[in-house]
Each structure stands twice: as C-alpha cells, then as structure tokens.
DRENDO-1510 file (C-alpha; in Angstrom, 1 decimal, always signed):
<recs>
REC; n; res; u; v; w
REC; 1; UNK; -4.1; +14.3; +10.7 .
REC; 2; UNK; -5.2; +11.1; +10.3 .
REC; 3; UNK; -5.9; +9.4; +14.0 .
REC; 4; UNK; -6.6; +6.1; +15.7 .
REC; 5; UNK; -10.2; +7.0; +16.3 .
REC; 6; UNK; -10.5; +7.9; +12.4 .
REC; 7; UNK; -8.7; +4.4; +11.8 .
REC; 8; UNK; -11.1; +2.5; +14.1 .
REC; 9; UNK; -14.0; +4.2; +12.7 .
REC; 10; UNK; -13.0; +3.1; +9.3 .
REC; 11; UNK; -12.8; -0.3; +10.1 .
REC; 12; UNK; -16.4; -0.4; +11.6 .
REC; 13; UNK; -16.8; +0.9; +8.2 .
REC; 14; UNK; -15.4; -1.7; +6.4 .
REC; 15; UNK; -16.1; -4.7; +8.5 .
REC; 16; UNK; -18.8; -6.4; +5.7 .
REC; 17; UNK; -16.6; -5.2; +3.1 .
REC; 18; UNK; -12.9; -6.6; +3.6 .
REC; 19; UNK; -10.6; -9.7; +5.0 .
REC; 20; UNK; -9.7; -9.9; +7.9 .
REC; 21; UNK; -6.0; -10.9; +6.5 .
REC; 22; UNK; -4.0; -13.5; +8.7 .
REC; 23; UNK; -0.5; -13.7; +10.1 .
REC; 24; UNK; +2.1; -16.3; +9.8 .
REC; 25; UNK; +4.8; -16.6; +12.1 .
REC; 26; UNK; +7.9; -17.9; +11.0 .
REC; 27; UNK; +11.3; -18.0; +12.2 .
REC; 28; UNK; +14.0; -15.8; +10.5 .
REC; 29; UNK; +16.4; -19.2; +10.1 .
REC; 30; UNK; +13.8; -20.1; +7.3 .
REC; 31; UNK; +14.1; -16.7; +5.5 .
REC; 32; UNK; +17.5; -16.5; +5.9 .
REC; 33; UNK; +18.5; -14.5; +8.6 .
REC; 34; UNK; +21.1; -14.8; +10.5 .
REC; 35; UNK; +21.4; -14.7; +14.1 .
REC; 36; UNK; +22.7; -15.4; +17.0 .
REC; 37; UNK; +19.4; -15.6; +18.3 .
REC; 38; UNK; +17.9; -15.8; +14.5 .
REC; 39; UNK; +14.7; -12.9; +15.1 .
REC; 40; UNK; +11.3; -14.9; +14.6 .
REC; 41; UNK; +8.9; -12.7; +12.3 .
REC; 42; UNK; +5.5; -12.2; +11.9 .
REC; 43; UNK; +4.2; -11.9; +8.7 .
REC; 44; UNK; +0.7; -10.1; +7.7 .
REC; 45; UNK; -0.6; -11.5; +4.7 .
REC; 46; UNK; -2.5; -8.7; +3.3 .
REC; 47; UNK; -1.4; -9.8; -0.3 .
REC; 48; UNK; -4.6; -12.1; +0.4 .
REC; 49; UNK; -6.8; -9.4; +0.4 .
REC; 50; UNK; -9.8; -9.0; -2.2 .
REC; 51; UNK; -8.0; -8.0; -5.5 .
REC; 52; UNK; -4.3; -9.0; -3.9 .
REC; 53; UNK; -3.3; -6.1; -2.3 .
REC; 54; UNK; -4.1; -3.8; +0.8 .
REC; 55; UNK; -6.0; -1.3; -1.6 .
REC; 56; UNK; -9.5; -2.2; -1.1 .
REC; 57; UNK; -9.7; -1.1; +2.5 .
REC; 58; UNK; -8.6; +2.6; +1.2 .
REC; 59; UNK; -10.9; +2.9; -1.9 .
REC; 60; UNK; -13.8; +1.2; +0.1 .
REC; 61; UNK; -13.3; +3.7; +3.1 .
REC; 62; UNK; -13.2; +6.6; +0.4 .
REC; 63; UNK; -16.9; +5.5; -1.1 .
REC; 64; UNK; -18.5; +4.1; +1.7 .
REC; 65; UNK; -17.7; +7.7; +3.2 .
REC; 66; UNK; -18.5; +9.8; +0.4 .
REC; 67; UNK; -22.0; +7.9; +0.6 .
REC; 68; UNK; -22.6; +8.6; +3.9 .
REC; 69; UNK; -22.1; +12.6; +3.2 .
REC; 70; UNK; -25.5; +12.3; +1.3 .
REC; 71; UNK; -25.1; +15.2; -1.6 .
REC; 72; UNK; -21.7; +16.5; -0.8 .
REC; 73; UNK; -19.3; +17.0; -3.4 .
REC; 74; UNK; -19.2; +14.8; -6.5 .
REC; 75; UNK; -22.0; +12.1; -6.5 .
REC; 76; UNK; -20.6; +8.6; -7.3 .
REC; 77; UNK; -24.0; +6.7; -7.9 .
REC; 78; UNK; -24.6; +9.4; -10.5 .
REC; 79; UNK; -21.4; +10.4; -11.9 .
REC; 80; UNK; -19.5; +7.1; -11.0 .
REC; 81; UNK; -15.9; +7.3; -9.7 .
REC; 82; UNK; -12.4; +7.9; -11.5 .
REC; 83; UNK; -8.8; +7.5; -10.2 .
REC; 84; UNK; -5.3; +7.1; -11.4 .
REC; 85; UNK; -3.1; +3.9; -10.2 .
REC; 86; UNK; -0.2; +1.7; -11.4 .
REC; 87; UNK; -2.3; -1.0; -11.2 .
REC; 88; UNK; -3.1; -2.3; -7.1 .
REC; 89; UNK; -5.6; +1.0; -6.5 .
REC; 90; UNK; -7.0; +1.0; -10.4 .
REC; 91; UNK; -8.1; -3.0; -9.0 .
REC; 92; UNK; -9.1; -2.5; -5.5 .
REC; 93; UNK; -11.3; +0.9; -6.7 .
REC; 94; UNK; -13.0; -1.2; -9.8 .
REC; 95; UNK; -14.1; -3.8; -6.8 .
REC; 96; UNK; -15.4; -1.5; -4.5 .
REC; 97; UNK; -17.4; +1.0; -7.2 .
REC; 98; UNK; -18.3; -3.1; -8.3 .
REC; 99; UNK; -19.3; -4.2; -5.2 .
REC; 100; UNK; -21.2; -0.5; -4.2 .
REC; 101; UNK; -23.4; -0.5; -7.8 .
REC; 102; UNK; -20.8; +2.3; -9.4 .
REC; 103; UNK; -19.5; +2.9; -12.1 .
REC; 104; UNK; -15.7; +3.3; -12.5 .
REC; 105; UNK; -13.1; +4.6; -15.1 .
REC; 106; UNK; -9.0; +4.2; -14.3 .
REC; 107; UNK; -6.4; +5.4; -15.8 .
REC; 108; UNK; -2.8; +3.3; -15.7 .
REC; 109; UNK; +0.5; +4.3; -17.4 .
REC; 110; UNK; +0.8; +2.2; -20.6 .
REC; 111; UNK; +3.4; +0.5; -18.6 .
REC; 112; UNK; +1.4; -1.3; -16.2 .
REC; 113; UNK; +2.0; -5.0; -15.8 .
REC; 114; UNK; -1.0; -6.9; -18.3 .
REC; 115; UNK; -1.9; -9.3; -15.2 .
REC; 116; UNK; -2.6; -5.8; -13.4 .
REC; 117; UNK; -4.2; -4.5; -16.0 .
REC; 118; UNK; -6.2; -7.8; -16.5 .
REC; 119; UNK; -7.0; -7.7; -13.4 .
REC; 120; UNK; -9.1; -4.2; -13.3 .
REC; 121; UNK; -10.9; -4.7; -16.3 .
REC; 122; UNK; -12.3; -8.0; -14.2 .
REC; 123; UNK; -14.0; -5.8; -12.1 .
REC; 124; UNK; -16.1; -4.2; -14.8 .
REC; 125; UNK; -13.7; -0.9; -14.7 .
REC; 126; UNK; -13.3; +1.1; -18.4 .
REC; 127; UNK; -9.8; +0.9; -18.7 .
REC; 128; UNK; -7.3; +4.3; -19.8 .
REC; 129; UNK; -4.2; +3.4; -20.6 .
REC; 130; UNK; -2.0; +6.4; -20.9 .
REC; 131; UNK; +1.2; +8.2; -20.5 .
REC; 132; UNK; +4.7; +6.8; -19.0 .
REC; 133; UNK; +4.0; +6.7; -15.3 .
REC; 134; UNK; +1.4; +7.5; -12.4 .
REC; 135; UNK; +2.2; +11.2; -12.7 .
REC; 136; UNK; +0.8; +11.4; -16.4 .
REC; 137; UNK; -1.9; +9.0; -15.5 .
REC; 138; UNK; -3.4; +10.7; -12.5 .
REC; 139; UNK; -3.1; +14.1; -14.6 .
REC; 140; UNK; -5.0; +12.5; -17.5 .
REC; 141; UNK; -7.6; +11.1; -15.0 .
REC; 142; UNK; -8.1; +14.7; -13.4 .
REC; 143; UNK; -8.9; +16.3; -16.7 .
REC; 144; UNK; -11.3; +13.7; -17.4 .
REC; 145; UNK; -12.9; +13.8; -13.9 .
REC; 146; UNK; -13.2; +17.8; -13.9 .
REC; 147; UNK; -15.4; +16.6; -17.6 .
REC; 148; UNK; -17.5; +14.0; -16.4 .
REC; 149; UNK; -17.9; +14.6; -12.5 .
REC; 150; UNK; -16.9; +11.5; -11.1 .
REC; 151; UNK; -15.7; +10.9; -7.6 .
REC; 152; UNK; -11.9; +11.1; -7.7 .
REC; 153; UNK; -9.8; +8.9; -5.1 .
REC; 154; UNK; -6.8; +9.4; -4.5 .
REC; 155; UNK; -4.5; +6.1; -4.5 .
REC; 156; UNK; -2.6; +7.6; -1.3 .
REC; 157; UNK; -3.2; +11.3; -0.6 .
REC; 158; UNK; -6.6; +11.2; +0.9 .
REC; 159; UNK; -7.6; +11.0; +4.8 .
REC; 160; UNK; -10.6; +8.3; +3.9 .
REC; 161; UNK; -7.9; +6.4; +1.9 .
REC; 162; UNK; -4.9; +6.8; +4.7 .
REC; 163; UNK; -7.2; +5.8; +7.3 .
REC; 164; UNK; -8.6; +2.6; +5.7 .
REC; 165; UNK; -5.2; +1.5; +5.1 .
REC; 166; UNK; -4.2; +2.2; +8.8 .
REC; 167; UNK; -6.7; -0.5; +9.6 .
REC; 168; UNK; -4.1; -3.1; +8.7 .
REC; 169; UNK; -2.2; -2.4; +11.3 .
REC; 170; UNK; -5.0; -2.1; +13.9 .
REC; 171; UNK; -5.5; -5.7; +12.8 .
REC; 172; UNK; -1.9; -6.4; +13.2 .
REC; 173; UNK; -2.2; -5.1; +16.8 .
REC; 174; UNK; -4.6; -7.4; +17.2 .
REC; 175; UNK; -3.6; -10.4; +16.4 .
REC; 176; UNK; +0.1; -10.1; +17.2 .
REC; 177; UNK; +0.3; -7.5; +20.1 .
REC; 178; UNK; +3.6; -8.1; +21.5 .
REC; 179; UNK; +5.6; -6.6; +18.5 .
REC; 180; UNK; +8.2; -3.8; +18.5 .
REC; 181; UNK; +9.1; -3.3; +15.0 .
REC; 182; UNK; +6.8; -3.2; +12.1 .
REC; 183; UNK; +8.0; -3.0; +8.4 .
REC; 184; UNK; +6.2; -1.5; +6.1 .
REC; 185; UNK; +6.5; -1.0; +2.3 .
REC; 186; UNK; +6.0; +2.5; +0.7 .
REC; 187; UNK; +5.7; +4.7; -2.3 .
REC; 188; UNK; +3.2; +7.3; -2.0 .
REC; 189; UNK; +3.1; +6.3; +1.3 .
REC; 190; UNK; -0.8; +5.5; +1.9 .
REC; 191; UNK; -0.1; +2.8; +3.7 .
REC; 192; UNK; +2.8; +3.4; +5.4 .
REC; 193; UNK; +1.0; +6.6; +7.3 .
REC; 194; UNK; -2.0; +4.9; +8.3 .
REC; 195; UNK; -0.1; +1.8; +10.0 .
REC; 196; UNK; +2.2; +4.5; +11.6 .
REC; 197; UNK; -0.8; +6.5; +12.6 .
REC; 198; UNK; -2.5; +3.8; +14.1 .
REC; 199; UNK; +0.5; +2.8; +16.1 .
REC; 200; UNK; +1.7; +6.1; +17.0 .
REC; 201; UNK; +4.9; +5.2; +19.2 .
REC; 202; UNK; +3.6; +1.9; +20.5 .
REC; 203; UNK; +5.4; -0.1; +18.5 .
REC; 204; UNK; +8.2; +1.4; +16.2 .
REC; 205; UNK; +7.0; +1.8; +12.6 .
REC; 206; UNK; +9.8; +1.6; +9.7 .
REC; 207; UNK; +8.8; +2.4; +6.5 .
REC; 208; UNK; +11.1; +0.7; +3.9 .
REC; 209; UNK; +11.2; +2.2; +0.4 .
REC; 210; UNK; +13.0; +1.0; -2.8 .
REC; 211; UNK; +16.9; +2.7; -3.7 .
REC; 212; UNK; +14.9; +3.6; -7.4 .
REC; 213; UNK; +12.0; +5.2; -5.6 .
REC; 214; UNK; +13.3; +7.4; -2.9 .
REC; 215; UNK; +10.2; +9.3; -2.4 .
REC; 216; UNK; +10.0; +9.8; +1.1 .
REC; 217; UNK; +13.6; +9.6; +1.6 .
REC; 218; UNK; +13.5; +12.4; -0.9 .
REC; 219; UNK; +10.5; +14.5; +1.4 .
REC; 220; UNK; +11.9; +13.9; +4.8 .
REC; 221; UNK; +15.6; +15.2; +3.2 .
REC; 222; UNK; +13.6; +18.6; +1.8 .
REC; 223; UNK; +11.2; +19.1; +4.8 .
REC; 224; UNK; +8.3; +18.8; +2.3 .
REC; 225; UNK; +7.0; +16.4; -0.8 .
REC; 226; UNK; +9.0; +16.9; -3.5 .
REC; 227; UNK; +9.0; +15.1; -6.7 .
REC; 228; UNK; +12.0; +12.7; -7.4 .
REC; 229; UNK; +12.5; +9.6; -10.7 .
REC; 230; UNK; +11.4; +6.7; -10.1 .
REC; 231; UNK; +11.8; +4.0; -11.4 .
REC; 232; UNK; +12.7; +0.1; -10.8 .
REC; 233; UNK; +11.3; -3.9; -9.8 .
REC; 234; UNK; +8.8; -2.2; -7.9 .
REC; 235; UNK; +8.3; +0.9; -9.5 .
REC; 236; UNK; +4.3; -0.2; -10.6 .
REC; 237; UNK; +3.1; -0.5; -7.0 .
REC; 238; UNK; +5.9; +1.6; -5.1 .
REC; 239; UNK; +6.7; +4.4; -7.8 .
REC; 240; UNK; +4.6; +7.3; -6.8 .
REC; 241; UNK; +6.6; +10.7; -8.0 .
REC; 242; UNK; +6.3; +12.4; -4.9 .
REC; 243; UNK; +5.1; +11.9; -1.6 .
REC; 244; UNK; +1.3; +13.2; -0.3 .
REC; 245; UNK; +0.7; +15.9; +1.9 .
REC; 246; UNK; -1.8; +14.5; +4.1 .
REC; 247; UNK; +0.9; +11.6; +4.0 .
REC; 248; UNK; +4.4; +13.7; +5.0 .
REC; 249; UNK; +3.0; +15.1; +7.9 .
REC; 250; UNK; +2.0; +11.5; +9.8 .
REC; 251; UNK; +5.4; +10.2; +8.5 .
REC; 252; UNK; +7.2; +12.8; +10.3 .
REC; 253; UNK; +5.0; +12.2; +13.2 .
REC; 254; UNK; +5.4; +8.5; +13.7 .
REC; 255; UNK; +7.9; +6.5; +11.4 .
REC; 256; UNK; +10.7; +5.6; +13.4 .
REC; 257; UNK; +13.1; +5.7; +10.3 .
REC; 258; UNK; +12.8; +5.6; +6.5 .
REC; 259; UNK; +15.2; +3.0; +4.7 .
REC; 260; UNK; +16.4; +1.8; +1.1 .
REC; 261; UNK; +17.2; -1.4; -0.7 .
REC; 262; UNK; +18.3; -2.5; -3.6 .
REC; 263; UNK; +16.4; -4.1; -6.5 .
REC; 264; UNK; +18.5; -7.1; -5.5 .
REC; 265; UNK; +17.3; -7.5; -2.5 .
REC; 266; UNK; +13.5; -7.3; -3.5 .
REC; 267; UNK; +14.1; -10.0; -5.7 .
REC; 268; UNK; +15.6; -11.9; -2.9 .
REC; 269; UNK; +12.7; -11.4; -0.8 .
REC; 270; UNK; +10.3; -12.7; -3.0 .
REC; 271; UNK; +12.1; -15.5; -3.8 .
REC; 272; UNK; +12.6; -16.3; -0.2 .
REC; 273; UNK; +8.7; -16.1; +0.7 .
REC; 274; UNK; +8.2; -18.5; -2.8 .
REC; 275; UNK; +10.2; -20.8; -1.9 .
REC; 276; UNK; +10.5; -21.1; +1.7 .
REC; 277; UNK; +6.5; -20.1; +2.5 .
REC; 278; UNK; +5.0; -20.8; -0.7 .
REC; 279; UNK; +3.4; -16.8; -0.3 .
REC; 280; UNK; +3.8; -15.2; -3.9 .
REC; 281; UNK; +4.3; -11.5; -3.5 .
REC; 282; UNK; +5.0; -9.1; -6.1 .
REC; 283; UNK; +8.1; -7.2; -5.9 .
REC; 284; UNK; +6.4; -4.4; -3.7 .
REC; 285; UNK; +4.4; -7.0; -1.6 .
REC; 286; UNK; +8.4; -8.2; -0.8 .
REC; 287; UNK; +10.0; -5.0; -0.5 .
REC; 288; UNK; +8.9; -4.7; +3.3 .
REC; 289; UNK; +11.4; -7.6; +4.2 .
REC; 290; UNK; +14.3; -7.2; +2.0 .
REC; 291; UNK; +15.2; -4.5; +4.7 .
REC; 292; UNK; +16.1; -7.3; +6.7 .
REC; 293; UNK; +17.6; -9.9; +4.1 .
REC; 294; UNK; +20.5; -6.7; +3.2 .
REC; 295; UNK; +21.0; -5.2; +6.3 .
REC; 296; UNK; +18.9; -1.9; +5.6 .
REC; 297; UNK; +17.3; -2.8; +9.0 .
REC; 298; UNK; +18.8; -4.1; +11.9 .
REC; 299; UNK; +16.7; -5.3; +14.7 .
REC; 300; UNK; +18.0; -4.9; +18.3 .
REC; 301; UNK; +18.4; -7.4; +20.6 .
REC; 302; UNK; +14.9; -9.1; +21.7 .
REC; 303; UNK; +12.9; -7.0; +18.8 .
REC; 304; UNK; +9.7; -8.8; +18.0 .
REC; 305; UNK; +9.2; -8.1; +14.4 .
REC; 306; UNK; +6.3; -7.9; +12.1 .
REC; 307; UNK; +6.6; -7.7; +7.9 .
REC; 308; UNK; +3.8; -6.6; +6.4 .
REC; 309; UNK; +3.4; -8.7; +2.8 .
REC; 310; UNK; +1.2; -5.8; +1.1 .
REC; 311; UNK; +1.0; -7.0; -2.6 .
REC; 312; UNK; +0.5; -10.0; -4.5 .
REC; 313; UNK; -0.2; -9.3; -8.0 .
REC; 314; UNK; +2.3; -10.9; -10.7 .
REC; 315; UNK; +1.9; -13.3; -13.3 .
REC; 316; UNK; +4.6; -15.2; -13.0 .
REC; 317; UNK; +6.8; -17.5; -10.3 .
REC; 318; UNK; +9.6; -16.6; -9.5 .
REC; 319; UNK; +12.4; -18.8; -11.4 .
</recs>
C-alpha cells in the first residue's frame, strides 16, 4: 500500500512542478458553527492549485514516474497519455502531459460541466466527450488506449496517483501540525487514501462523501469495492461508480470514519466560504466542510480541525 516514504518521495518529485497551497485559519463563528467554544478551523486551499483542483499532484506523480522507468510499459513521449475524468483529472493530466512535452487525449461524460470542459481543452488536450458518466467514459478511454498505446492514468486507482495526492496532507502537516481531525472530500477516493496514508493515526482522517454518491460507504458496508448510482451537486468531481482497490485497502487502514451529507448542505458550504471567505469552491471542493455545517461530524471537545477545500472549478457565484 501506499506509504509515507512513497508520499515523501513524491513530493521531492513534484517540488518544480506544483503549489505549495496555503492555509487559512478561520474561526468556526464566521462559518457558522455553533459552539460553546465555537471550533476554529483550518482550511487548505488546494482549490488554488494549477488547474483548481488537487489533481495535478496525482497525474504529475504518474508521468514524472513513468519517465523515470525509462522503456517500461507504455511510452508517453511516443504514444502520448489517455485517461477518463469528470472533468478536475481530464484538466490536471492535459497540464502535466502540457507542461512534460506530451501529448494527451481525455475522455469526459457528455455531462461534464462546459467551464470543465473549457478548461481541458486550454491545456492543448483532444477532447472525447462520451457516454453518461465516468464509468462509460473511462471504458471508452480504455478501448482507445489498448488502440493507440498511450499511457493510461488512472484519476484515483493508481499508487503514483494516490501518493501524489497524499502530498497534500504532508503539506498540511506541515504547516498546521497541531491538528486532530482532518476532513476530507471523496469519490473514488484518490485523495482521501493518500491524506489518510500520509497521516496514518496521527491525526484522525475523516473522509466525508456525498448522500448521492455513497461509494465508500457502499465498499466499507460490502468488505470490498462495489459499484453503487451516483448521482447529485457534486456528482462531476465526487461521482466515481465504485471505489479503487489500491484505494479500499488504505481506507480501511487509516480513515477514522466515513460520513454523508446532503446536497443541501454542500450548497451551504459553498455558499458559506463565498460569502464569508470570498474562496469559490465547487460543490465538491465544499463537500469536506458541510460535514460540519449538518452535523454529519461532530468534533470533540478541544479538536483542532483542518478542512481540506479540494476543488474550485465552476463558472458561476453562488447566488
């Protein structure tokens, strides 16, 4: 499984590559949180990533990897790279295969958001719409790989991609060590697994999943992945099918607990960190703190908390 030295490697990797994302503190009176004592929070802005979301460090980790391993496998600066995303990895893998002199083809569902979509064909990416959801895109994207030879990576199920992600919270360490709790958005649960990884028990890791995408709520019920409907606000960044199985087994390993919110509650979220922080985060860049706006999550006494604000692409304010 994915491990702290993997995730420290990873960001050696990756230090001329990504943002070191910063924090804000901010006390849980502004967001709406009631006390008595009203928990102060720590935010990690990681919606200010390159592209807007926490994807690059994944899909950067992934090629800067598969480059290093010379001629094994499928060669990239040949073949170029494919994947399969809702939108935030389709991005973040156009600006790395951008940034690394490669070419790169992704497939979306035909319902991705246009300021997504907008947003990959930016980076120079050929764009493949296709199909309802990620299931039906990553399928499409695997026949065309197994065609053309590309480099496939995986928007969550991969240990280059997990372990990239896991450098977020070995920043978060970093710059806010005294935390105890540390929310964390999730659908396939890529991130999620590398924060959890990297913490492994030192600071409790909740992974905080929409009521519309119950995927790992759905896995850790079953004892394995299985697939579940999805669907939802943040069904384009949170809405993978079923969870990974490099991903279930570092869950189960290190995720203090797994809870759900409502659509309602995202929405609240994000108008919360609008209008009280002026951060714009897309529903699944606000999903991590709606846990604590309804209740999903309740800190104990003392808890020092940190959100992580994984997302921020949307094209519009909210109203």
């Amino acid at each position: 499984m994915t491990s702290r030295p993997a995730i420290a490697a990873a960001a050696r990797r990756l230090i001329p590559v990504i943002r070191h994302t910063p924090i804000l503190r901010i006390g849980g009176a502004e967001l709406g949180l009631a006390g008595p004592p009203s928990p102060h929070l720590t935010l990690k802005l990681e919606l200010l990533q390159h592209t807007g979301s926490f994807k690059p460090r994944g899909a950067f980790n992934h090629l800067l990897a598969a480059r290093a391993a010379g001629g094994s496998g499928a060669d990239p600066e040949r073949a170029g790279v494919i994947a399969a995303s809702g939108g935030n990895h389709g991005a973040a893998v156009a600006f790395a295969a951008r940034a690394l002199g490669m070419a790169a083809e992704i497939f979306v569902p035909a319902t991705t958001p246009a300021a997504k979509r907008a947003r990959i064909e930016s980076y120079g990416a050929r764009l493949v719409p296709v199909g309802a959801d990620y299931a039906a895109a990553f399928a499409a994207s695997q026949a065309r790989q197994a065609v053309t030879g590309a480099l496939s990576v995986h928007a969550y199920d991969d240990p280059e991609v997990i372990a990239g992600q896991g450098t977020v919270g070995r920043e978060f360490e970093q710059d806010a060590p005294e935390l105890t709790h540390v929310l964390v958005a999730a659908g396939g649960g890529g991130l999620l697994a590398g924060i959890a990884a990297w913490y492994a028990g030192s600071a409790q890791v909740i992974g905080v999943e929409p009521e519309t995408c119950p995927t790992l709520h759905a896995a850790r019920a079953a004892g394995w992945p299985v697939p579940v409907a999805v669907s939802g606000l943040a069904a384009d960044s949170l809405g993978a099918r079923q969870a990974g199985a490099h991903v279930f087994p570092l869950v189960e390993a290190h995720v203090a607990a797994l809870v759900l919110v409502p659509d309602e509650a995202i929405d609240a979220a994000r108008r919360l960190l609008w209008d009280r922080a002026r951060v714009l985060a897309e529903p699944g860049g606000a999903t991590a703190l709606a846990a604590l706006l309804c209740g999903a999550f309740v800190p104990p006494e003392g808890a020092r908390i940190g959100v992580v604000v994984c997302g921020g692409n949307t094209g519009a304010v909210p109203g």
